[in-house]
N, C-alpha and C positions, 0 to 999 in steps of 0.2 A: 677474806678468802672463804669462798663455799667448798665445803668437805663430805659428801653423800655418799660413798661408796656403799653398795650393797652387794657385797660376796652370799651364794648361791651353794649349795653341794645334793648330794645328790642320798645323802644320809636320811634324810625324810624318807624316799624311796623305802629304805628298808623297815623304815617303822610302819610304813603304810602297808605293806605286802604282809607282814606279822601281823598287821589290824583282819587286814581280809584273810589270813590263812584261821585266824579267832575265830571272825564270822563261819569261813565254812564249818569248822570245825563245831563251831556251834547249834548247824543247821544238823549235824549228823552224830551226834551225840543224844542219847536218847532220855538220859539225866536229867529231870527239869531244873537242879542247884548248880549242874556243871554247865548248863547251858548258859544259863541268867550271870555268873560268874565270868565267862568266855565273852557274853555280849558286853555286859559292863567294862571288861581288860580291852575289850577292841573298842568301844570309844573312848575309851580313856587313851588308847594307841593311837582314835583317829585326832583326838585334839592335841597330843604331842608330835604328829609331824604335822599340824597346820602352826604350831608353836616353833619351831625349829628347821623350818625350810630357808630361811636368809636370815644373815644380819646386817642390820642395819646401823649404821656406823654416820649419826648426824652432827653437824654442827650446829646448834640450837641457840645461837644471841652469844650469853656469855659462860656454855656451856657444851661438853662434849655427851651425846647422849647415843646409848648403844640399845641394842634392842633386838630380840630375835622375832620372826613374824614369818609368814603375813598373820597370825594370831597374838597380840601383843600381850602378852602374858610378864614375859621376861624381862625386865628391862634395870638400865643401871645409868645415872649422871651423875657426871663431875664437873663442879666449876675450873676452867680454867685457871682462875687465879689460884685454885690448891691446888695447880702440877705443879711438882718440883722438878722430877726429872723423869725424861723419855729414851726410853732406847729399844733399836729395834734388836730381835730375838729370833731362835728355833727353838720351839718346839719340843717335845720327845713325845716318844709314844706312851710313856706314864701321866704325861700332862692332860692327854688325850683330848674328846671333845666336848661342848655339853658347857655347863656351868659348873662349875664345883669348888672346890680347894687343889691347889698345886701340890705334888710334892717337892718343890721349887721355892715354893712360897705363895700366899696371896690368892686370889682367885684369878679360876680361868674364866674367860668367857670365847670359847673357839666351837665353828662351825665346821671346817674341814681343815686338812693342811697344817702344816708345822710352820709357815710363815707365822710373825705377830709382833708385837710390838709391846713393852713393858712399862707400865706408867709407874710412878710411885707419886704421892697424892697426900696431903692433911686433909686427917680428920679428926678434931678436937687435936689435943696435944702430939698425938700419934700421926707416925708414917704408914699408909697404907700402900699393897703391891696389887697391882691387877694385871692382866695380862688378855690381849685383844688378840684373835686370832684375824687373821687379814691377807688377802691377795695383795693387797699394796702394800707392805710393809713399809718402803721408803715412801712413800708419798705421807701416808697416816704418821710413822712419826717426825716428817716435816713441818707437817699440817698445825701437831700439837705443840713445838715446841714453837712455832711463831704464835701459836696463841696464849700461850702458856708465857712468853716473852713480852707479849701487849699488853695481858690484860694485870702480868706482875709492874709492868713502866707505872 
């Protein structure tokens, strides 16, 4: 079963508008350490929404592999064979978006929206939680647990 979704938001936008409001600011600042400061903060803004404009959500052989892009900076796989269990989820707005830690548990990895879907996963002796943020909730954790189901057979 081929699994490609790539969910889209529009959260880049505002990093991008904060890059160019740098730049201007940068042009009308007459400072030469506030300006050079201002240039350096807005490309570092322009390489974070070319990082965080989709994620990509692939099936890769015998692994689930997630990835924010189109600047591939970010990325996270798991084998199939270490799901244990899947379930799909909401969200809150403490969980927020972004990569990070939950206060739920576990890492996020959500681009917009409270849809998502909860993996929990071996690694070494340990249960790990991750949490997918997802337009398709139900499809995604269909997806993982027939693979998760094959590749345990």
């Amino acid at each position: 079963m081929q699994y490609e979704p790539t969910p889209t938001a529009p959260l880049y936008l505002i990093v991008a508008a904060t890059r160019i409001g740098m730049f201007v600011a940068a042009w009308m600042v007459p400072a030469q350490g506030v300006r050079v400061i201002l240039v350096v903060s807005g490309l570092l803004m322009l390489l974070l929404a070319l990082s965080f404009r989709h994620l990509k959500i692939t099936d890769d052989g015998d692994q689930l592999l997630i990835g924010f892009g189109p600047l591939p900076l970010f990325r996270k796989r798991v084998f199939y064979s270490a799901i244990e269990r899947v379930e799909q989820a909401r969200s809150t707005i403490l969980d927020g978006w972004g990569i990070h830690l939950s206060p739920s548990g576990g890492w996020v990895w959500n681009l917009w929206g409270f849809d998502c879907v909860d993996v929990w996963y071996e690694k070494g002796a340990k249960t790990k939680k991750f949490r997918i943020g997802t337009d398709d909730p139900v499809g995604l954790s269909a997806h993982l647990k027939e693979r998760a189901k094959k590749e345990r057979a």
